[in-house]
N, C-alpha and C positions, 0 to 999 in steps of 0.2 A: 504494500500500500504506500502511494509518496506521500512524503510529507510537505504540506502548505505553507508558506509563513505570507504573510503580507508586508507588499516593499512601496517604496515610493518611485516612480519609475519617472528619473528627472532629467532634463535636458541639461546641457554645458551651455555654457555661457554663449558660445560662439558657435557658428557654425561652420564648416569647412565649407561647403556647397550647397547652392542653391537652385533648383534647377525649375526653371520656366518652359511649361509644354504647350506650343499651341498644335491645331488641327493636324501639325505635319507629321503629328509624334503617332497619332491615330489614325491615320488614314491608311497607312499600310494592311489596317485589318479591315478594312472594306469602310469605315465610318466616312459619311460624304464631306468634301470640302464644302465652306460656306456657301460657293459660289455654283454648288451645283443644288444646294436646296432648292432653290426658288425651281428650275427645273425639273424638279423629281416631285415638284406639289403640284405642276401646273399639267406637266406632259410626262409623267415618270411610267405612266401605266401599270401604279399602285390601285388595286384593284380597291382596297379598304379605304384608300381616299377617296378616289372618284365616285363612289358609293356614299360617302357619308356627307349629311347635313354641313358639318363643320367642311369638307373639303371643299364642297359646292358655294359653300355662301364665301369662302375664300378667292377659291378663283374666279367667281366672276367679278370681285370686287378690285384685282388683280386687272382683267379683262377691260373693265369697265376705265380704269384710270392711269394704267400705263401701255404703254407698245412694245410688244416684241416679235420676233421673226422664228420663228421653230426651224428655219430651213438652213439659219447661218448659226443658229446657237444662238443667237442676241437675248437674252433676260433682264431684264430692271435687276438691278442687286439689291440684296435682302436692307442693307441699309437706308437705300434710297425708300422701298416701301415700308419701310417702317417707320423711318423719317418723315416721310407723309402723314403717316398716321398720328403719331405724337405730337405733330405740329395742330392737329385738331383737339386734340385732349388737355395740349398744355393751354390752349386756348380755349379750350371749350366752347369748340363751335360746332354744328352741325357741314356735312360739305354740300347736302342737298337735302331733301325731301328722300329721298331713295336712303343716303346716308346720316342718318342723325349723330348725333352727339354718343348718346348712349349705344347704336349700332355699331359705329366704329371700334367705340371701348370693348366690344363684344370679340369684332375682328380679328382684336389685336390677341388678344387672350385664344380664339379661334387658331392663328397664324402659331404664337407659340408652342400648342399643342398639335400644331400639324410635324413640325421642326423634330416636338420631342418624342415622335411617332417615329421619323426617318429614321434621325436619330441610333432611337432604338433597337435599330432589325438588324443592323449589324452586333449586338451589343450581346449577344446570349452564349458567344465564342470565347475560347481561351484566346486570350494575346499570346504570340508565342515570342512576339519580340519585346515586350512587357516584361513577361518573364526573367527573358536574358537579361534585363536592365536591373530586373531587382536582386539578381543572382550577381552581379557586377556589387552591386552597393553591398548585398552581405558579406562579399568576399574582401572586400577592399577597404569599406570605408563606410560608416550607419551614418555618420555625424552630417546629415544632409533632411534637406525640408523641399518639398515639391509644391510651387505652384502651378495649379494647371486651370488653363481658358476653356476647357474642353469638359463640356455637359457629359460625356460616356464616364460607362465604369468600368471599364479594360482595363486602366489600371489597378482600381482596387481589389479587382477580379481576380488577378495574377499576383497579388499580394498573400494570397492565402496560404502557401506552403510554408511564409515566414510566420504565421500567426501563432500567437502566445512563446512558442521555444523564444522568438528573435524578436520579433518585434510588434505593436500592436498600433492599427492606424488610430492618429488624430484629427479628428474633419475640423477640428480650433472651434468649434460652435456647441452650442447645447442643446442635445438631444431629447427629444423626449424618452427615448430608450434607453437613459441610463438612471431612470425612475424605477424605481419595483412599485408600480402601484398598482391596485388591481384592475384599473382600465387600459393597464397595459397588458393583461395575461395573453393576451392574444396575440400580440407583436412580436418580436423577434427582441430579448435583450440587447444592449450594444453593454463593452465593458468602455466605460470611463479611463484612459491612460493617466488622466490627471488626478487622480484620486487614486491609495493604497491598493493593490493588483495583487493578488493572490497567484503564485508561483510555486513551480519548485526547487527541491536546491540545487539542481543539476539546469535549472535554467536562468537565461540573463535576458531576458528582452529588453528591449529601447522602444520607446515612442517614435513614429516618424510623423513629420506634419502634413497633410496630404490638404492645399488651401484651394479649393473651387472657388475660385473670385466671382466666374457666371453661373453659377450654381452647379445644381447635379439632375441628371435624372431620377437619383434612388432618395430623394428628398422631397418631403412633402411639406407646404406651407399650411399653416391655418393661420389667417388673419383675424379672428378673433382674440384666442390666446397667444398669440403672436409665437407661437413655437413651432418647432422645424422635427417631425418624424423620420425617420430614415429606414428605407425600406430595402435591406441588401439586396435582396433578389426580387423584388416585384416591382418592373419601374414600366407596367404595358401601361396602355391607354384605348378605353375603349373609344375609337371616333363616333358612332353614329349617337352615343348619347354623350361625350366629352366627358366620361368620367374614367378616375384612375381604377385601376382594378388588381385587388389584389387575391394571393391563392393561399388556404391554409396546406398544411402539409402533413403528412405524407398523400391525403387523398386527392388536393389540388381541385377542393371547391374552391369558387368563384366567389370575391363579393367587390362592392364597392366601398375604396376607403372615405372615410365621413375623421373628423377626429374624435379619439375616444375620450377627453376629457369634454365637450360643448356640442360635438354633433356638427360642427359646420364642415361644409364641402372643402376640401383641400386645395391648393391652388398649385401649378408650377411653382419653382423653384430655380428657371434657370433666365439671367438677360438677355434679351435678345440682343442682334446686332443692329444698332440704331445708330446712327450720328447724336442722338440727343440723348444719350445715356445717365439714369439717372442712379446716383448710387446710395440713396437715401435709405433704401429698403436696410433695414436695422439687422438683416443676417448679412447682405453684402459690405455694407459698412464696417460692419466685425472682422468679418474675412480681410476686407484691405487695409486695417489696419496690423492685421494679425501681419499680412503679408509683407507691409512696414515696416514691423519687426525682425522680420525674417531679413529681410534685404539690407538692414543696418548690421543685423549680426554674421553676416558671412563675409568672408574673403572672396571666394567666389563664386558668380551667376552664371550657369552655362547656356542658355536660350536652345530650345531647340522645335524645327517644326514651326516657327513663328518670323512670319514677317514686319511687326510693328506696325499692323495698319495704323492707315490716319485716321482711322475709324474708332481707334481704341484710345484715344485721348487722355483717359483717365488709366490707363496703363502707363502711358507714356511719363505722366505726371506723376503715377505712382514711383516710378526710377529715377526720374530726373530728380528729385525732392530726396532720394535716397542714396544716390549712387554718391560714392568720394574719387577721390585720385587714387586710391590706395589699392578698390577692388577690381580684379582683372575679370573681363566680362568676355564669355566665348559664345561664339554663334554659328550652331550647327543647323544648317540649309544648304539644300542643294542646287539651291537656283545663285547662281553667281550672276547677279543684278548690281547696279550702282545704286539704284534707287534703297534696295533693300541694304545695302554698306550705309548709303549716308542714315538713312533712318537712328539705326546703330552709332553711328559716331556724332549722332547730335546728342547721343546720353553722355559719351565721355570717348576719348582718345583712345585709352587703355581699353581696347579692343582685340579680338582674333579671332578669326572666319576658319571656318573648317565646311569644307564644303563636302556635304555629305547627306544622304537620306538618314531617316532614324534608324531603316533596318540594316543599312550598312554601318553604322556608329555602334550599336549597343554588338555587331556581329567583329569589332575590332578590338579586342579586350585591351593590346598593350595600350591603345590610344584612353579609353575610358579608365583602365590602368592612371592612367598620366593624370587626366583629371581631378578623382576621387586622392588622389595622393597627397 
């Protein structure tokens, strides 16, 4: 029988590495690039979109107020029309008789759930390139904290062979899952890394910080009690009636999640891609300044999979506000652009490009060697 004790499982002062994933780091596993959503909601030949209420009332509103060409590829980018849309809500205007005020606020909420649908379908796969990345960090080096821009859970998916021996994720926010109460009996525990972890003696795990700045799929909001569910394994979405659907286990009923402390309907959990990004929302708030933190205390950031759109403004300002002359900043992408160099050296000088996809990086050990060292 082993034996338990309870530890306190505490971070170091500093961090070694920090590492920033955008879309490039996931796309290798089928997850779609931003710029191919807006395409796969309109012309994807997703049979559950084109089918359902929310897909319909989407694209013709799509139809109705921008141009595109299916024959050269041409689509509006998902900024632009979301950008539309918030320009109406920040104002609270109606755009027509067809479009009201309150319809649009509909859309918008519609369009996110169409995203965390696509999203999704790739999402029920092991990473195998994941994998090797967290097999790199166990061998080499734990003392690192992962931001990632990216709504999938690929990564925390492939996190599980390190679970309890090594190490145990931190999402930086407060779960409703780390309550014992009895309208949680139903849900899935989560353990608390911040709080005394029951162990044994033959193990040492570490906390890693895992910061979803645009949220998650496996995260569920209630704006009522203003608290965030976390649903490891259940992150579908039913479209023809917009709600989240989760399964008990082992028999894999169906039901619809509601929150179990007030009964309100759950909301997403992830930003969309707008020009007019607001980061008010009091879990993303948390996150970026968690993230804050994280970027003041490390030596160094390795970017990877991420081109610095100008889109992401409040990213930009998150690093520029943080970066010193001290910390050396790497950027692995494989597109060798100027536009994407200068983006990168408007943060700081002390830069270096490594021009590489994700799956050829984490497949290069002495190089990720170099890194973590």
């Amino acid at each position: 029988m082993k034996t338990l004790s309870e530890k306190f499982l505490r971070y170091l002062p500093n961090r070694d590495v920090v590492f920033v994933l955008g879309a490039g780091a996931s796309h290798p596993d089928g997850v779609p690039l931003q710029r191919d959503m807006l395409p796969m909601i309109i012309d994807g030949g997703i049979e559950e979109i084109e089918n359902s209420e929310i897909g319909k009332i989407v694209t013709e509103f799509i139809k109705d107020n921008f141009e595109f060409n299916r024959a050269t590829n041409q689509y509006p980018q998902l900024e632009a029309v979301f950008g539309f849309i918030d320009y109406f809500i920040q104002q609270n205007e109606s755009l027509n008789a067809k479009y009201s005020n309150e319809k649009i606020r509909d859309i918008k909420e519609y369009l996110i759930k169409l995203i965390h649908y696509i999203v999704n379908l790739q999402t029920d796969k092991r990473s195998h390139y994941y994998h090797l990345f967290w097999k790199m960090i166990q061998k080499n080096n734990s003392n690192v904290s992962i931001i990632t821009l990216n709504y999938d859970t690929l990564l925390e998916q492939a996190f599980d062979f390190l679970f309890k021996s090594h190490g145990y994720i931190d999402y930086c926010i407060p779960l409703m899952n780390y309550e014992q109460l009895p309208e949680m009996n139903n849900f899935n525990f989560w353990i608390n890394p911040r709080e005394p972890v029951s162990i044994s003696e033959n193990e040492n795990p570490i906390p890693i910080k895992i910061i979803k700045v645009h949220g998650s799929l496996n995260w569920k909001y209630c704006n009522c009690c203003n608290q965030t569910l976390l649903t490891p394994w259940d992150r579908s979405i039913d479209l023809k009636r917009g709600k989240f659907l989760g399964y008990t286990y082992p028999d894999k009923e169906e039901y619809e999640f509601v929150c179990p402390l007030d009964g309100t309907e759950f909301r997403t959990l992830i930003m969309p891609p707008t020009y007019l990004k607001t980061i008010h929302h009091p879990i993303i708030s948390q996150l970026m300044s968690e993230a804050s933190r994280e970027i003041r205390a490390t030596k160094r950031i390795v970017f990877i999979g991420y081109s610095l759109s100008s889109s992401d403004v409040h990213i930009k300002a998150l690093f520029k506000k943080q970066i010193t002359s001290d910390k050396e900043i790497i950027v692995v992408n494989p597109k060798r652009k100027e536009s994407l160099e200068l983006n990168y050296r408007s943060l700081t000088n002390n830069v270096r490009f490594i021009y590489s996809s994700f799956e050829d990086f984490v497949n290069d050990e002495n190089q990720l060697n170099s890194i973590l060292s």
